[in-house]
C-alpha positions in Angstrom: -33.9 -11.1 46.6 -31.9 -13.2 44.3 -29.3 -12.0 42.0 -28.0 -13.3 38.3 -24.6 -12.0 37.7 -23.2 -13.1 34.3 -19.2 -11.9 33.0 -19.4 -11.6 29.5 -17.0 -12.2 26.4 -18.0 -10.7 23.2 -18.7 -13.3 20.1 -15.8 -13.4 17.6 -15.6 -11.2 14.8 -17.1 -8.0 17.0 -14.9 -5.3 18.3 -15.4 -3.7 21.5 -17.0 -1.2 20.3 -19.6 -3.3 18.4 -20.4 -5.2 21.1 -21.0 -2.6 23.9 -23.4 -0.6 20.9 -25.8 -3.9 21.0 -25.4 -4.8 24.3 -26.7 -0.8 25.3 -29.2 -0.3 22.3 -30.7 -3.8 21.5 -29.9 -6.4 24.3 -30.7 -4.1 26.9 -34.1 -2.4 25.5 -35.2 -6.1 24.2 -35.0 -7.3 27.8 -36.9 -4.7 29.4 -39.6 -4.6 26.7 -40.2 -8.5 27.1 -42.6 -10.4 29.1 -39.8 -12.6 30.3 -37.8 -8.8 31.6 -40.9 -8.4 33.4 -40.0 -10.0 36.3 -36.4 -8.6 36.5 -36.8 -6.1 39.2 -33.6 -4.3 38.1 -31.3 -4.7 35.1 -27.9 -3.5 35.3 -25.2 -3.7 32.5 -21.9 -2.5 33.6 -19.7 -1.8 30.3 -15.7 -2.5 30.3 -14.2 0.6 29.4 -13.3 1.3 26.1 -10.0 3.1 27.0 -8.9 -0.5 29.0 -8.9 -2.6 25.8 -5.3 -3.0 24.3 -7.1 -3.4 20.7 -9.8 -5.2 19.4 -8.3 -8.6 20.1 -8.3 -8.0 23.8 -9.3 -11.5 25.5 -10.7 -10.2 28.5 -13.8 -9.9 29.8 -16.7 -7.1 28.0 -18.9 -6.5 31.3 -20.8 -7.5 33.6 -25.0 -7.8 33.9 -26.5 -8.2 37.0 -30.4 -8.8 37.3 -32.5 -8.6 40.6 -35.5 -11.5 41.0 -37.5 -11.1 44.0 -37.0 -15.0 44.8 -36.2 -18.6 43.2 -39.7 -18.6 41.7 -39.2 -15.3 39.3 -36.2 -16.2 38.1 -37.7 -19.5 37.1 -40.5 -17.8 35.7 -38.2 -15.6 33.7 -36.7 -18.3 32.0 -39.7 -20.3 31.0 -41.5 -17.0 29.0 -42.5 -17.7 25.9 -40.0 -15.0 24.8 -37.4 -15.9 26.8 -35.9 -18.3 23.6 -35.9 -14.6 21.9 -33.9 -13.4 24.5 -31.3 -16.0 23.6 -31.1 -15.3 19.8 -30.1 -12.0 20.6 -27.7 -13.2 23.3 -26.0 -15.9 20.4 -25.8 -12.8 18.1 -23.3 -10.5 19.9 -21.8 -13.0 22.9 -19.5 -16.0 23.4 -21.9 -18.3 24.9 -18.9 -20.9 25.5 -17.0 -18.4 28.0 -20.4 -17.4 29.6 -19.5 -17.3 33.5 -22.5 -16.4 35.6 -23.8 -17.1 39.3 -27.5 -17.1 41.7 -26.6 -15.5 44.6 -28.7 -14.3 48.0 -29.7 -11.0 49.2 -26.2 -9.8 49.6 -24.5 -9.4 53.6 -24.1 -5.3 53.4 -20.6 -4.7 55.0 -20.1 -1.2 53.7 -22.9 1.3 51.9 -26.6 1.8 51.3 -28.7 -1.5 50.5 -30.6 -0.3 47.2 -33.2 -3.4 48.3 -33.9 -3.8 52.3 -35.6 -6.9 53.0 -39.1 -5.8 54.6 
């Protein structure tokens, strides 16, 4: 397994709440209705609580998305869809692609907890 795990900063001119609404009800249902989403073996989106922002100015980070590829190979293939440049219009429309902070990492090393994907 490979994983993508992206922090994200919401684009200018959105407020907290505006940007966790597209993130949940576009972003998210664009990606799993694509071709390129269809080889993401799991998409998760975990929101910043809206009760931690000290107003709509808050510099911090919005969330974090993490998607599963079985290897190297699908995430390539995820990227070179056709649709994939879609997925990045939409991304442009509610992010801060500047402060985009985002890492491939392994099969993780389970030290605590259930493994949601066991190797075979």
């Amino acid at each position: 397994m490979v994983r993508l795990t992206c922090l994200l900063r919401r684009k200018a001119g959105l407020t907290p709440a505006q940007f966790h609404e597209h993130w949940r009800t576009v972003h998210g249902p664009l990606i799993a209705a694509s071709q390129s989403g269809s080889h993401v073996v799991r998409y998760e989106q975990h929101p910043r609580p809206l009760s931690d922002y000290s107003g709509d100015d808050d510099p911090g980070f919005d969330g974090v998305t993490v998607q599963w590829f079985e290897s190297m190979d699908e995430y390539r293939a995820h990227m070179g869809e056709p649709d994939f440049s879609v997925m990045w219009q939409d991304i442009e429309t509610f992010l801060d692609t500047d402060s985009l902070h985002f890492v491939l990492t392994e099969h993780p090393h389970l030290v605590m907890g259930e493994d949601p994907f066991p190797l075979a």
